[in-house]
C-alpha positions in Angstrom: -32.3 4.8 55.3 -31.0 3.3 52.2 -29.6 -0.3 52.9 -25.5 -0.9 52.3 -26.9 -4.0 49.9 -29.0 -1.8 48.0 -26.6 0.5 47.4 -24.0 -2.5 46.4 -26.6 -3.6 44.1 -27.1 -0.6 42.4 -23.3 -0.2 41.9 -23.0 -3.1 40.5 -26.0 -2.4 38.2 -24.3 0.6 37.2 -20.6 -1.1 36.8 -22.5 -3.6 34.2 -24.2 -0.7 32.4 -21.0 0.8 31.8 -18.9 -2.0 30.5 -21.4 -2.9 28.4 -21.4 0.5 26.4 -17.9 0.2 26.1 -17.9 -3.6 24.7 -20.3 -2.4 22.2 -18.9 0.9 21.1 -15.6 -1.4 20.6 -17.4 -4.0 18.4 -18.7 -1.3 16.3 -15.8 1.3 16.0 -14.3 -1.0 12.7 -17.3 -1.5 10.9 -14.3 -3.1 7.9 -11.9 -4.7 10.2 -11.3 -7.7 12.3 -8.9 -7.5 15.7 -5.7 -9.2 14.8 -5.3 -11.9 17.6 -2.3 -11.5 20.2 -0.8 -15.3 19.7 3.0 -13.7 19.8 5.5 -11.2 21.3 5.6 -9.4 18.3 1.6 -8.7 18.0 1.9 -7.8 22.0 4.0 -5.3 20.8 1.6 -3.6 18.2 0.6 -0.2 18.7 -3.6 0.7 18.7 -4.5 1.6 15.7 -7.4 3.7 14.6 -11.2 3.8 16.3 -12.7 4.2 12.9 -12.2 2.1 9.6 -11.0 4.0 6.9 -8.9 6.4 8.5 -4.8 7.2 7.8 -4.1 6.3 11.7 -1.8 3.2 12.7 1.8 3.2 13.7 3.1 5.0 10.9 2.6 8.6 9.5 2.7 9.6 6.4 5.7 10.9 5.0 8.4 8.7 7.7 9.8 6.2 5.6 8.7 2.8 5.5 10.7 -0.1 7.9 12.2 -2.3 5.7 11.9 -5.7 5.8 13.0 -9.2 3.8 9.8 -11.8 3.7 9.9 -15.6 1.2 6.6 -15.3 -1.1 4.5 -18.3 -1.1 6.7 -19.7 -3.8 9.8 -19.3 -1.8 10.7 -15.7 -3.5 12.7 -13.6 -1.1 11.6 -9.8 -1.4 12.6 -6.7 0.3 10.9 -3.6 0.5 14.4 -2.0 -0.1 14.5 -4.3 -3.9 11.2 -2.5 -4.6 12.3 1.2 -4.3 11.6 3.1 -7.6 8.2 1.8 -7.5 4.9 2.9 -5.8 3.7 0.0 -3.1 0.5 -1.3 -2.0 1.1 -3.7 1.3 -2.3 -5.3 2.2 -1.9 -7.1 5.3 -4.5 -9.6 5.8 -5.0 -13.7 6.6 -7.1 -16.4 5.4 -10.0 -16.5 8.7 -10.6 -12.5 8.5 -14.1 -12.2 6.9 -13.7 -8.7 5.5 -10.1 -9.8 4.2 -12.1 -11.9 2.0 -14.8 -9.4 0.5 -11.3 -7.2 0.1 -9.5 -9.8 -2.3 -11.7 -9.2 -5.6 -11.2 -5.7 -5.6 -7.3 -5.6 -5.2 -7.4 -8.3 -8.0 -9.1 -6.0 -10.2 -6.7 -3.4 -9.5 -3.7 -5.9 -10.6 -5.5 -6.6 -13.6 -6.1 -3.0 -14.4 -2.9 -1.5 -13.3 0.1 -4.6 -13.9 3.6 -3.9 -13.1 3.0 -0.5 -12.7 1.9 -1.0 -8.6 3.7 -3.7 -6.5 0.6 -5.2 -4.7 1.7 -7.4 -2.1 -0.3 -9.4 0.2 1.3 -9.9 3.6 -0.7 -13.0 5.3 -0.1 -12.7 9.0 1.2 -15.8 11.0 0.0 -18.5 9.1 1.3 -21.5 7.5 2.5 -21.0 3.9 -0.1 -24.2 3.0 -2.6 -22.4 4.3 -1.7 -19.4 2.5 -0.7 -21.2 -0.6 -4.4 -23.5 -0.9 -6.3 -19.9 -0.2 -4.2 -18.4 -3.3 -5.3 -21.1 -5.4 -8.8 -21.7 -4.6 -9.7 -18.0 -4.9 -7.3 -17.8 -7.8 -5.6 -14.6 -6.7 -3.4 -12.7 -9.4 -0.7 -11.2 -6.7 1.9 -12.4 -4.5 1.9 -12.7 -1.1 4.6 -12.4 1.3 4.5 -14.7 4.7 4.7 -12.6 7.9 4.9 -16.1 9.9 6.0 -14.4 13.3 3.7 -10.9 12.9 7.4 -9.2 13.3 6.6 -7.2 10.0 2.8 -6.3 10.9 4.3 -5.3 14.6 6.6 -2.9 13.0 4.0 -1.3 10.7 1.6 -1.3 13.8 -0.8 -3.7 12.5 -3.7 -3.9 15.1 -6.6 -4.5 12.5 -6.6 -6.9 9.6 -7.5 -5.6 7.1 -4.6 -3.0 6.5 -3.3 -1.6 3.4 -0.1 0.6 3.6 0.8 2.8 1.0 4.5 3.9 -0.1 5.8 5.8 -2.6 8.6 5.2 -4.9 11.1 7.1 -2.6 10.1 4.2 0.7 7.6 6.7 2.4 4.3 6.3 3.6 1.9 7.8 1.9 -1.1 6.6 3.4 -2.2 3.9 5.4 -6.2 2.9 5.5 -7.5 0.8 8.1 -10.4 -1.5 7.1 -11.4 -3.3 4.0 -12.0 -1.7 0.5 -14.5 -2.5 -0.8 -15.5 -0.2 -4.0 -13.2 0.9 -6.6 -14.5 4.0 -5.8 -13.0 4.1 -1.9 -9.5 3.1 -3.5 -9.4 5.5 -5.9 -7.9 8.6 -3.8 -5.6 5.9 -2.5 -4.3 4.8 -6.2 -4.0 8.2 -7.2 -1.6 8.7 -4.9 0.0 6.3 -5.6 0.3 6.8 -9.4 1.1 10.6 -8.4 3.0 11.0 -5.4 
């Protein structure tokens, strides 16, 4: 007869097993994205985003209108989504310590430099310190503004889970699509742009 240890052991054997495969399944499922860390009430209050990078999954849908919102650029610039309407938007939410973030940045800048005033490309750096933000800007020499989300109250109501995020809205202040993950071709943007350019 089987001993009552044994069998403990092997359920505990088996308990390990199975957390295991479900820390690594979660360290793989955003290949493109880093977990936004929980330091407020208002990331608490995020909704799970998507299991795969690259998918149109957060807490938006397309076609709901975007939540407004009133953020101070870097330089002190107050700008609200509402002030934007009649153009198409590009919302990247990001911050300074998120690795893929970083391999991100070049490609929106070329974008900028291709496309001008004719997409609003905003960063929105998540609950950090405008110096922080600011010295970032400057040493990667970054051709678009960024807006500072210092409490996360912005990302929480666009259900920000994984940085980095790009929201797209259209002229009218819906969502048109919202991507999970970093870009990183021109050629992964480019159904995104189009969009964009033709919504």
């Amino acid at each position: 007869m089987v001993s009552l240890k044994r069998v403990a052991g092997w359920g505990v054997l088996f308990a390990a097993f199975v957390y295991g495969g479900y820390i690594v399944g979660h360290a793989t499922a955003h290949p493109t994205a880093t977990p936004k860390p929980h330091t407020s009430t208002a990331s608490r209050a995020t909704t799970q985003a998507s299991t795969s990078a690259g998918t149109p999954q957060s807490g938006l849908v397309p076609g709901q209108f975007a939540p407004n919102f009133t953020l101070k650029t870097t330089q002190g610039n107050t700008v609200s989504l509402a002030q934007l309407r009649g153009h198409p938007v590009w919302l990247n939410f990001w911050a300074t310590w998120c690795p893929w973030c970083k391999k991100e940045i070049p490609e929106i800048e070329q974008v900028k430099s291709q496309y001008g005033n004719r997409i609003d490309i905003y960063g929105v750096a998540i609950q950090q310190p405008a110096s922080t933000v600011t010295q970032y800007m400057i040493a990667k020499k970054m051709n678009y503004p960024v807006l500072l989300d210092s409490q996360g109250t912005v990302a929480a109501s666009y259900g920000v889970q994984y940085l980095p995020t790009s929201v797209f809205i259209s002229p009218s202040g819906k969502i048109l699509a919202v991507y999970t993950g970093a870009f990183l071709s021109r050629q992964a943007m480019a159904p995104y742009l189009h969009k964009l350019l033709h919504p």
